[in-house]
C-alpha positions in Angstrom: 26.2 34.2 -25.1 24.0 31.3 -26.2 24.2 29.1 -28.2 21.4 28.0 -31.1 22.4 24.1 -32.4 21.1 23.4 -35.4 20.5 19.9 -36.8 22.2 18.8 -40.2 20.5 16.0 -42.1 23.1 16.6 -44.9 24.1 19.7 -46.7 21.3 21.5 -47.7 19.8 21.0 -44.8 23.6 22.6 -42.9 23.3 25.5 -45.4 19.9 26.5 -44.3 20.6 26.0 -40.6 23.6 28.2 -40.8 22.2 31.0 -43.5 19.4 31.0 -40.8 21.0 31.8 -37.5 22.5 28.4 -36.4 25.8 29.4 -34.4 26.9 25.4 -34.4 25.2 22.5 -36.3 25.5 18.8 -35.2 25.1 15.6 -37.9 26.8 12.4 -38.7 28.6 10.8 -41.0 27.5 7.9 -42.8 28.7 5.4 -39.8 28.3 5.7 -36.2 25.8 8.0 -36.0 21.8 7.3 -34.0 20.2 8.5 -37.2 20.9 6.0 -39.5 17.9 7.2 -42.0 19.2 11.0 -42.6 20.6 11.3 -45.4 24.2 12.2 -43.7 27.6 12.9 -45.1 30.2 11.1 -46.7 33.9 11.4 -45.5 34.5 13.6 -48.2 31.2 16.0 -48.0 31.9 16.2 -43.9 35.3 17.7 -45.0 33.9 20.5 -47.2 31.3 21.0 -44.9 33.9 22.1 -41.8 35.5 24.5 -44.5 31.8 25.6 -45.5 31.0 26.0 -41.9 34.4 27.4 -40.2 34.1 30.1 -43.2 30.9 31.8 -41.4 32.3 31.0 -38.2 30.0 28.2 -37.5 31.2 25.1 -35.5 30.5 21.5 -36.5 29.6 18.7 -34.0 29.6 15.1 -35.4 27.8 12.4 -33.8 29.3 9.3 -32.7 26.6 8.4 -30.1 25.8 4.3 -31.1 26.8 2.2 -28.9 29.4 -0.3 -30.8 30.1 -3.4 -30.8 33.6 -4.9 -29.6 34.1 -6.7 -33.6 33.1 -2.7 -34.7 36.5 -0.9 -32.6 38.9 -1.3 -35.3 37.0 1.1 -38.0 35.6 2.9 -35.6 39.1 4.0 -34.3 40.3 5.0 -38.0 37.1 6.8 -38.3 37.8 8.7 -35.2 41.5 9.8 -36.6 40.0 10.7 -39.6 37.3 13.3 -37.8 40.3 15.1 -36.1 42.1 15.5 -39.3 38.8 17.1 -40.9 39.0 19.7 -38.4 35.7 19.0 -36.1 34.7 20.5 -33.7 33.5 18.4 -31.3 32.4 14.4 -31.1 29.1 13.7 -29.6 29.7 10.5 -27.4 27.1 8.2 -25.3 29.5 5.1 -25.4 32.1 5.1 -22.2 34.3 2.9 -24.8 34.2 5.4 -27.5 34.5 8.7 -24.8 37.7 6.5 -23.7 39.3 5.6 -27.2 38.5 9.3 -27.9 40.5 10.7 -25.4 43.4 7.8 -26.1 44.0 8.8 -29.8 42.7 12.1 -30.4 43.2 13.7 -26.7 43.2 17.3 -28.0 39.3 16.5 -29.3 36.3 18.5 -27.4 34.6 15.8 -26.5 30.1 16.3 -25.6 28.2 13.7 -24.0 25.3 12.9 -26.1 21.6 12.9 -24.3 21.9 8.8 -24.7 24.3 8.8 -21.7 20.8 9.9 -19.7 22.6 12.7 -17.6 20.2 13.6 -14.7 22.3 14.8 -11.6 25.1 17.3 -11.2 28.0 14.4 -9.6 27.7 12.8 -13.3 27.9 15.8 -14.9 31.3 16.7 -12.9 32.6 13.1 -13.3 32.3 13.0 -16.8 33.9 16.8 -16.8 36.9 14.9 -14.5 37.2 12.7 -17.0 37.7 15.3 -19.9 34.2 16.4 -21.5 34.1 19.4 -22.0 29.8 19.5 -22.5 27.2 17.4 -21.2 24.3 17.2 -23.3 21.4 16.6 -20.3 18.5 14.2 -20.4 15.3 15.3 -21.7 13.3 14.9 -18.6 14.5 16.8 -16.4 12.8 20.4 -15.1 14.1 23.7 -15.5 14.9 24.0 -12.1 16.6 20.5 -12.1 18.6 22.0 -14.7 19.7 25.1 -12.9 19.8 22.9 -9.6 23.0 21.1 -12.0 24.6 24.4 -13.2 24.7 25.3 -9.8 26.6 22.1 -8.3 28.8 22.1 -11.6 32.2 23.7 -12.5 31.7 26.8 -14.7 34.1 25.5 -17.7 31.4 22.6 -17.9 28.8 23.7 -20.4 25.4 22.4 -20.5 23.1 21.3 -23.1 19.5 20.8 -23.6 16.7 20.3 -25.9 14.5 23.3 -26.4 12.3 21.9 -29.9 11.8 18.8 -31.7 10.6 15.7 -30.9 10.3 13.8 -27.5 10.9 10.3 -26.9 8.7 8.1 -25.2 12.0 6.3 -23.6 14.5 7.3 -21.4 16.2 9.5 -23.4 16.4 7.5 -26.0 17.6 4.3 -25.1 14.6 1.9 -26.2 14.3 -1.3 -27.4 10.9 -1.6 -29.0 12.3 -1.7 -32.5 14.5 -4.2 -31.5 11.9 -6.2 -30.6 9.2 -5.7 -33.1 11.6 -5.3 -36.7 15.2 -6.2 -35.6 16.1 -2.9 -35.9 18.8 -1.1 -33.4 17.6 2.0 -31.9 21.0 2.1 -29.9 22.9 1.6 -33.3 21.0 4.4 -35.4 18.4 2.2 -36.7 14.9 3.1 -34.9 11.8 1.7 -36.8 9.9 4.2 -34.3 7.7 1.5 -33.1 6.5 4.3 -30.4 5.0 6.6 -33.4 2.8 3.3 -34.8 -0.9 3.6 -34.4 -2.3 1.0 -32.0 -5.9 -0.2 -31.8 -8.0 -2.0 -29.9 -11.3 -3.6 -29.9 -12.7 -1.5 -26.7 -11.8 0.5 -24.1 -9.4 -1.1 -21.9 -7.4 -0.2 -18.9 -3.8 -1.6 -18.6 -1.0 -1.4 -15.6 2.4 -3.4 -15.3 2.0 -6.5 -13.3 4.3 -5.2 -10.4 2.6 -1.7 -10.2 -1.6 -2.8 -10.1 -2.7 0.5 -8.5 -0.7 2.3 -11.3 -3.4 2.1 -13.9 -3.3 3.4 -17.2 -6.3 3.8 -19.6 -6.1 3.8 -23.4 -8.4 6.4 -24.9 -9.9 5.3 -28.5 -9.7 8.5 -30.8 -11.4 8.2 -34.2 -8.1 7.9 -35.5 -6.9 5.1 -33.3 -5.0 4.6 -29.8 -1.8 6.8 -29.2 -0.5 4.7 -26.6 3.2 5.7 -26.9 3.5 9.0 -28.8 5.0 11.9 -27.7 4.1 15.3 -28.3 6.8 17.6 -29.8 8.3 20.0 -27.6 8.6 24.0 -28.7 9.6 26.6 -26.0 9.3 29.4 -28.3 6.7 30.8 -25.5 9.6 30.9 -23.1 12.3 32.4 -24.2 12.9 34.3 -20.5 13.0 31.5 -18.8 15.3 29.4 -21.2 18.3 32.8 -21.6 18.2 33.3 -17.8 18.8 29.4 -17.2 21.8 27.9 -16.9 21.8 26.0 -20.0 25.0 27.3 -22.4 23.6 25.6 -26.0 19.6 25.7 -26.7 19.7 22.3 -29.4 17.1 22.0 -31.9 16.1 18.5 -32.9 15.5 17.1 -36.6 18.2 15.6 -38.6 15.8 13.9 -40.9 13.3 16.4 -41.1 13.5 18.9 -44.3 15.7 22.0 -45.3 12.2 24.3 -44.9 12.0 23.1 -41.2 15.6 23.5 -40.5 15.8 27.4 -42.1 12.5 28.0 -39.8 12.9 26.9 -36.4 16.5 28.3 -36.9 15.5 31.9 -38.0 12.9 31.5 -35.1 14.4 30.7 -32.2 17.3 32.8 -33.3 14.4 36.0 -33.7 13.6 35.3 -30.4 17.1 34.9 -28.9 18.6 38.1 -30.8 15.3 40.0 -29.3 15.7 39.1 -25.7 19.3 39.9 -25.9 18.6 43.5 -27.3 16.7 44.4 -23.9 15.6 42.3 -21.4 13.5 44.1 -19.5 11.2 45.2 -22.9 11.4 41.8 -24.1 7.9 40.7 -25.3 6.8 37.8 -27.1 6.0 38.3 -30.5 3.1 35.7 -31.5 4.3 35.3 -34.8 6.9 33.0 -34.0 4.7 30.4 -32.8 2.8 30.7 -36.4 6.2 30.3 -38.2 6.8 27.1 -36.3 3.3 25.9 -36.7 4.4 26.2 -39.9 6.7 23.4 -40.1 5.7 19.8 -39.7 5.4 18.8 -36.1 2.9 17.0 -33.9 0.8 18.6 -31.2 3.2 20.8 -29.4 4.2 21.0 -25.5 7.2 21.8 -23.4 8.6 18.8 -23.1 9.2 18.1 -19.1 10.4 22.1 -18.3 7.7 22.3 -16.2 6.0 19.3 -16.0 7.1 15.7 -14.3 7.2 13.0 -16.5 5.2 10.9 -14.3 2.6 13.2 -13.7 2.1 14.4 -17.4 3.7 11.9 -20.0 2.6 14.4 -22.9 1.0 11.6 -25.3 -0.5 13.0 -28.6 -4.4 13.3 -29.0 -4.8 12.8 -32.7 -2.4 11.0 -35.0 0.2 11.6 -37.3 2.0 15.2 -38.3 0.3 18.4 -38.5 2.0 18.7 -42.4 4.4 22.1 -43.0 3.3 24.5 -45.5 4.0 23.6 -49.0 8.4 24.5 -49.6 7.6 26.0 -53.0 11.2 27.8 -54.2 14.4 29.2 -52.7 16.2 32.2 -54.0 19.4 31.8 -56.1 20.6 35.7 -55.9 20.0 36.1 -59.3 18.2 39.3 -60.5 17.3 39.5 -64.4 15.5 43.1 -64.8 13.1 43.3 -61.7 12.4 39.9 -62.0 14.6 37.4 -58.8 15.5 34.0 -60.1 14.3 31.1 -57.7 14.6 27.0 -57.9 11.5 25.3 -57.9 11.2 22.7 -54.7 7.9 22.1 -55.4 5.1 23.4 -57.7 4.2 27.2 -57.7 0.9 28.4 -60.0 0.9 31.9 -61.0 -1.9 33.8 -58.6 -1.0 31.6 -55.9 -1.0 33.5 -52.3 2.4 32.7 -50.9 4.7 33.9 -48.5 8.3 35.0 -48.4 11.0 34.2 -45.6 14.4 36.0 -44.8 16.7 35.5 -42.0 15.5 37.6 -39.0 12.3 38.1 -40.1 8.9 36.1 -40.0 7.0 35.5 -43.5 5.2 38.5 -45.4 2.6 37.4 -47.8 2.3 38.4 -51.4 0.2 37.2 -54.9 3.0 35.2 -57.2 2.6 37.4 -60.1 4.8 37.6 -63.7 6.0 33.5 -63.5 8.8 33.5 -66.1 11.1 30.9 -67.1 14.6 31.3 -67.6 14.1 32.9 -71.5 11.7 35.6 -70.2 8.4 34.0 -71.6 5.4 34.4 -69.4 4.6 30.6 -67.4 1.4 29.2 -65.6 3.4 27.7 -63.4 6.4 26.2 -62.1 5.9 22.6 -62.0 9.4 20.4 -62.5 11.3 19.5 -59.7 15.0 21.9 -59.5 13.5 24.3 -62.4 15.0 27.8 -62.4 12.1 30.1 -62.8 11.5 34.1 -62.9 9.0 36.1 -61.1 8.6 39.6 -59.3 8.5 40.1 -55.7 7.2 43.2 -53.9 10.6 42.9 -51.0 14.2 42.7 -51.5 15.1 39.3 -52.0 18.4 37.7 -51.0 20.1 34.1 -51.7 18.9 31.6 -49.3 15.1 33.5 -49.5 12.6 30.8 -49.0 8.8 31.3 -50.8 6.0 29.3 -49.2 2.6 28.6 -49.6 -0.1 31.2 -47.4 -2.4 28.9 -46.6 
């Protein structure tokens, strides 16, 4: 069975993963953890989140993937104790320090071995299995059939890892120092400015090539919108769902700690679609083009598939235009709540009456309806629904459940 790993930018964000089909979620604390800008979870939240979790048989992965400093060892050990007394699941680890304080003070632990550790080759898979990982999260340039190449040259009780959506770096898996560089900013420590993501410009058309390397030239293509010299496309493999359940890869991980609840509930209940159809019946499987619309649904940049198929040296999958293609407007979530035939939603953001919009439900793409019969909570008729976290009324043509995301159509 496969795995679908969810990202958790903090609790809302863990409630949609897991309402929408996330069999494991991974986040962070608020120490010690590469994304330094999610919101993350205290101590305390982490603690109800494991019971929240463990309660729909959903396993909780924390990251401890920065690579401390020696003066940092002493909190980071009591933090360490206090993840095995929570009741984790698992530590994500990149550090050889950390993996070996780990396995000193909390040896019972399932230890993974982040993507930061830049695992390319079956003998460091099995080394760091020797050494007591139990998962190896691999790097994200390497080929499908690199990938199978490693779970064939690796023992069977080492389970593998990979990134099937989300965003690509334009480092080696990660470990940059451009934001070091330009703001002072870690990347290795959770803080990346994404310097890589900044729109560069240039006066004309120029070609340039490190000094070492002069007959590897690269050009820099002015767009209307400026030079994208660094960028990455996002990577989605929703078109490849085959390929992906037939590999050798145990856990299909979703990036996006700090993107929004919307995107987490969407490329969850996607992939999961997807997943849950292929398992049904191989051999009928077909690709529903759907899927793709719900993730173009999200925001993203322009999408590829990552270096599955492709080398990074022969295609380095840099954007074309700049920015995000923006998600469809998050406009209300479903309490439960029915009051006559009219379902009681939260407002995320603001819903007119007549508005064309769409409604979501785990294991199925969105179905569009008119937003008819607005109501607030003392039954009287509204325009709209404009204040943040308003309860609201309003009739919907589907059964509606908690968790029940409405969008906007267009």
């Amino acid at each position: 069975m496969k795995e679908l790993l969810c990202p958790a930018g903090n609790f809302e964000k863990m409630k949609a993963a897991i309402l929408y089909g996330a069999d494991a979620v991974y986040l962070a604390s608020d120490m010690f953890g590469m994304r330094a800008a999610a919101d993350n979870f205290t101590l305390e939240e982490l603690e109800e989140a494991v019971q929240y979790a463990h309660q729909r048989n959903v396993k909780i992965y924390v990251t401890v993937n920065t690579m401390p400093h020696t003066c940092e060892y002493e909190r980071l050990k009591k933090y360490l104790i206090r993840l095995d007394e929570i009741g984790v699941d698992a530590l994500i680890i990149s550090d050889l320090g950390v993996f070996t304080l780990a396995r000193e003070i909390i040896p019972k632990m399932e230890i993974h071995i982040s993507t930061q550790a830049s695992t390319v080759s079956a003998y460091t898979a099995n080394v760091w299995h020797k050494m007591g990982a139990k998962r190896v999260v691999l790097a994200r340039e390497l080929s499908l059939d690199e990938i199978n190449e490693i779970r064939r040259n690796t023992d069977r009780d080492l389970e593998l890892e990979c990134f099937i959506h989300g965003s690509m770096c334009i480092s080696y898996s990660g470990r940059c120092l451009l934001s070091n560089y330009y703001t002072g900013r870690d990347a290795n420590r959770g803080a990346c400015a994404q310097p890589c993501r900044w729109n560069y410009t240039n006066a004309s058309p120029i070609e340039f090539c490190e000094e070492k390397r002069l007959d590897h030239k690269l050009s820099v293509e002015e767009y209307k919108e400026g030079s994208f010299v660094m960028s990455s496309k996002d990577m989605c493999m929703i078109e490849h769902i085959p390929d992906l359940m037939e590999s050798g890869i145990d856990s299909f991980k979703i990036e996006g700690r700090m993107k929004s609840a919307y995107y987490t509930a969407i490329c969850a209940n996607t992939y999961k679609m997807a997943m849950n159809e292929y398992q049904k019946n191989p051999e009928e499987y077909r690709y529903n083009p759907l899927w793709l619309r719900e993730l173009e649904s999200v925001s993203h940049r322009e999408y590829a598939t990552g270096f599955y198929y492709d080398n990074p040296m022969d295609n380095p999958q840099i954007v074309t235009q700049g920015g995000y293609l923006r998600e469809k407007a998050y406009l209300c979530v479903a309490t439960g709540e029915k009051i006559g035939d009219h379902y009681v939603f939260t407002q995320r953001n603001k819903l007119v009456e007549g508005e064309r919009v769409e409604l979501i439900t785990p294991g199925k793409c969105g179905v569009a309806f008119d937003a008819l019969d607005l109501r607030n909570e003392k039954g009287e008729k509204i325009e709209s629904a404009p204040h943040p976290s308003m309860r609201f009324l309003m009739k919907v043509p589907f059964e509606v459940q908690a968790g029940d995301i409405i969008r906007s159509s267009n």
